[in-house]
C-alpha positions as CSV (number, residue, x, y, z in Angstrom):
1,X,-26.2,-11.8,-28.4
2,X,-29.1,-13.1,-26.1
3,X,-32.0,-14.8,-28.4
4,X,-35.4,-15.2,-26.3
5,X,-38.4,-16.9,-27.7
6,X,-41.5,-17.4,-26.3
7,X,-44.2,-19.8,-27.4
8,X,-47.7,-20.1,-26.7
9,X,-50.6,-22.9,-28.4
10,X,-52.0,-21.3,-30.8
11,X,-50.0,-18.2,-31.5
12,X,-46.8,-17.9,-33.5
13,X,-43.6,-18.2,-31.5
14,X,-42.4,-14.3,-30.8
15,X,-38.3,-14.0,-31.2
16,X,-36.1,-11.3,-29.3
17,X,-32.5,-11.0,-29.8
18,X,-30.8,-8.5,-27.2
19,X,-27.2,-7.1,-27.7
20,X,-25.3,-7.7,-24.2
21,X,-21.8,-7.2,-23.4
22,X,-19.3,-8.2,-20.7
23,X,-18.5,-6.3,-18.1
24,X,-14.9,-6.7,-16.3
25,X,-16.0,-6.4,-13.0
26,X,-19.6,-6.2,-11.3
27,X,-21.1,-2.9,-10.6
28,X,-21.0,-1.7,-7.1
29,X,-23.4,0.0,-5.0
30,X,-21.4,2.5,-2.0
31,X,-23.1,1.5,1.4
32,X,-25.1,4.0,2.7
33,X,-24.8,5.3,5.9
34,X,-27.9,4.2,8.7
35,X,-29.3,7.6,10.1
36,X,-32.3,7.5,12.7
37,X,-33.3,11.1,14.1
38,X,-34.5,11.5,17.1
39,X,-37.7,14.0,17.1
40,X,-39.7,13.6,19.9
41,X,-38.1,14.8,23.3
42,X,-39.0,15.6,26.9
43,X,-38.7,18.8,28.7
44,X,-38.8,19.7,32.5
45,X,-40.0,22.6,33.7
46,X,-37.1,25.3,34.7
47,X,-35.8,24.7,37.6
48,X,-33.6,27.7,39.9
49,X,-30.7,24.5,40.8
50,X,-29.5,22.1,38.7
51,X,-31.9,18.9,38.3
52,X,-31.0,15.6,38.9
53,X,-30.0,14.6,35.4
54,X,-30.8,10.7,36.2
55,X,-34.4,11.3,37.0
56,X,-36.8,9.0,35.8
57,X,-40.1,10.8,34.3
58,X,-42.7,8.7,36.3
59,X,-45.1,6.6,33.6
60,X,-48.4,9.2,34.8
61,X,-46.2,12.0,34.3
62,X,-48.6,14.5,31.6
63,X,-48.4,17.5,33.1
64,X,-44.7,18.5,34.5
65,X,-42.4,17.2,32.1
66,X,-43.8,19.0,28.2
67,X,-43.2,17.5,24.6
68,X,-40.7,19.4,22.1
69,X,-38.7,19.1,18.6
70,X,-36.2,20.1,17.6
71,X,-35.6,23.2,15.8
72,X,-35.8,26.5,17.6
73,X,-34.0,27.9,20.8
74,X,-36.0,29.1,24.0
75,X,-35.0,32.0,25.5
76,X,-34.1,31.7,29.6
77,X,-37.0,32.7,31.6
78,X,-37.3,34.2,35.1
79,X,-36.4,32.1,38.0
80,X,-35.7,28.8,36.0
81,X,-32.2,28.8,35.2
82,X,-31.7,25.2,34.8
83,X,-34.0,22.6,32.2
84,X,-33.5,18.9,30.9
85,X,-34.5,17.2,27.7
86,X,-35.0,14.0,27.2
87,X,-35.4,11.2,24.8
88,X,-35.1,7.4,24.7
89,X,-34.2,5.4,21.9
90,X,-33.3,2.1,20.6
91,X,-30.1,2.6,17.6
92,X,-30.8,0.9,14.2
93,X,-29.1,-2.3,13.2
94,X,-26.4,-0.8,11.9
95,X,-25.4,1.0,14.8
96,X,-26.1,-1.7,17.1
97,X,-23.8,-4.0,15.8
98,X,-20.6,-1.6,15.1
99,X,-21.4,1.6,17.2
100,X,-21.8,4.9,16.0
101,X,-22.6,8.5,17.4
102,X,-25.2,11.3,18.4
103,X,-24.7,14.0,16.6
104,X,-26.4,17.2,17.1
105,X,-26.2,19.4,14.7
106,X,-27.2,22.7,16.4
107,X,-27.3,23.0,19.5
108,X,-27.2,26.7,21.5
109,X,-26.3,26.9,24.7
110,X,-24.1,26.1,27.6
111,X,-25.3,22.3,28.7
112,X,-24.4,18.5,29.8
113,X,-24.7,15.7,27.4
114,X,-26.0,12.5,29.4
115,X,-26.0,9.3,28.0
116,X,-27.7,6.1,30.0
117,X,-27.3,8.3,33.5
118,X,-23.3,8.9,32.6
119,X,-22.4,12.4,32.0
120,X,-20.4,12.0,28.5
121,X,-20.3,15.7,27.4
122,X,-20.1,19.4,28.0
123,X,-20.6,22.3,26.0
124,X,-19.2,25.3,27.6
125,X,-19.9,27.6,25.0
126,X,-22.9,29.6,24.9
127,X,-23.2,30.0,21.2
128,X,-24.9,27.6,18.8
129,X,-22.8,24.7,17.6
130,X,-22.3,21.1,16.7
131,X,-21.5,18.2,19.3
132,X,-21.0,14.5,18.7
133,X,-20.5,11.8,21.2
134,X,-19.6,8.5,20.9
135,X,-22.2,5.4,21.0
136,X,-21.1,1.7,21.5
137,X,-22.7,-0.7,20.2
138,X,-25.3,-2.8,21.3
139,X,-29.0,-2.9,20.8
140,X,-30.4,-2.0,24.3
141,X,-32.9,1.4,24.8
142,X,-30.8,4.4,25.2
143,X,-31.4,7.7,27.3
144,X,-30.2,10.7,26.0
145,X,-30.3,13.8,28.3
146,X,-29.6,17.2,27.7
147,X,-29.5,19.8,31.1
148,X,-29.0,23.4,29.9
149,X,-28.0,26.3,32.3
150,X,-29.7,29.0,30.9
151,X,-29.4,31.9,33.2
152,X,-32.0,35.0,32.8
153,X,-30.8,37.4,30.6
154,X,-28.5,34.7,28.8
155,X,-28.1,33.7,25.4
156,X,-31.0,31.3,23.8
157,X,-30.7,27.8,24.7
158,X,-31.8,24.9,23.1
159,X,-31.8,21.6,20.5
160,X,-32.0,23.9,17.4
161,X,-30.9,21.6,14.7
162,X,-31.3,17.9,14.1
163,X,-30.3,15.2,16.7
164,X,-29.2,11.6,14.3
165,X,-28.1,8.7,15.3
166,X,-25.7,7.7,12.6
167,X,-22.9,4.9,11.9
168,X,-19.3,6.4,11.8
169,X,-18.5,6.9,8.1
């Protein structure tokens, strides 16, 4: 039993008596897993042979290079077989310190995966699918780079799901 009192001048002391019992071992709270998505991305114009995947997007670049997001495929277009995306990114705390990955959750088409000008996967498959790549730690700025090979005629291509940055569970 827990017995609080509180007093004030002039009023009559007010009396509470709480029931409380002991627990055997402190409650615990699971740690949650750090996610950072990464929304806003870069894309080059097509291109007829493959792009340098290492190019840097000059500071005055508005016109060449477009903004996208995630979440719907582009279909190949005529005389461009070849396009990169792009985004930079610093990792959360959490992934700094122990590493973690990049996962994309959908992503259609046949493509390299670049990570900091290092070509760290390829997905040969045309089709839609899920990719994840490692990410040491550290807490420098990233740059992630996608280059598709999207020939006319081919299948959609594309970041069509959700791109996290996550800690490995």
């Amino acid at each position: 039993m827990l017995t609080l009192t509180a007093r004030s001048p002039g009023l009559s002391p007010a009396v509470a008596q709480i029931d409380v019992q002991k627990v055997a071992s402190p409650p615990m709270v699971g740690r949650a897993q750090s996610v950072q998505t990464l929304t806003e991305w870069r894309q080059s114009p097509p291109s007829p042979t493959p792009p340098d995947p290492t190019v840097k997007i000059a500071d005055n670049d508005m016109n060449s290079w477009g903004w996208t997001k995630p979440g719907s495929a582009q279909v190949p277009l005529p005389g461009g077989r070849y396009t990169l995306f792009r985004v930079a990114f610093t990792p959360r705390g959490a992934v700094q310190r122990a590493g973690g990955q990049v996962v994309f959750g959908r992503l259609a088409g046949r493509a390299e995966i670049w990570l900091d000008d290092r070509r760290v996967a390829t997905k040969s498959a045309p089709g839609v699918g899920r990719v994840a790549i490692p990410l040491p730690p550290g807490g420098s700025e990233h740059t992630l780079t996608l280059l598709f090979d999207a020939p006319e005629g081919g299948s959609p291509f594309g970041v069509v799901g959700a791109v996290s940055v996550e800690t490995i569970p």
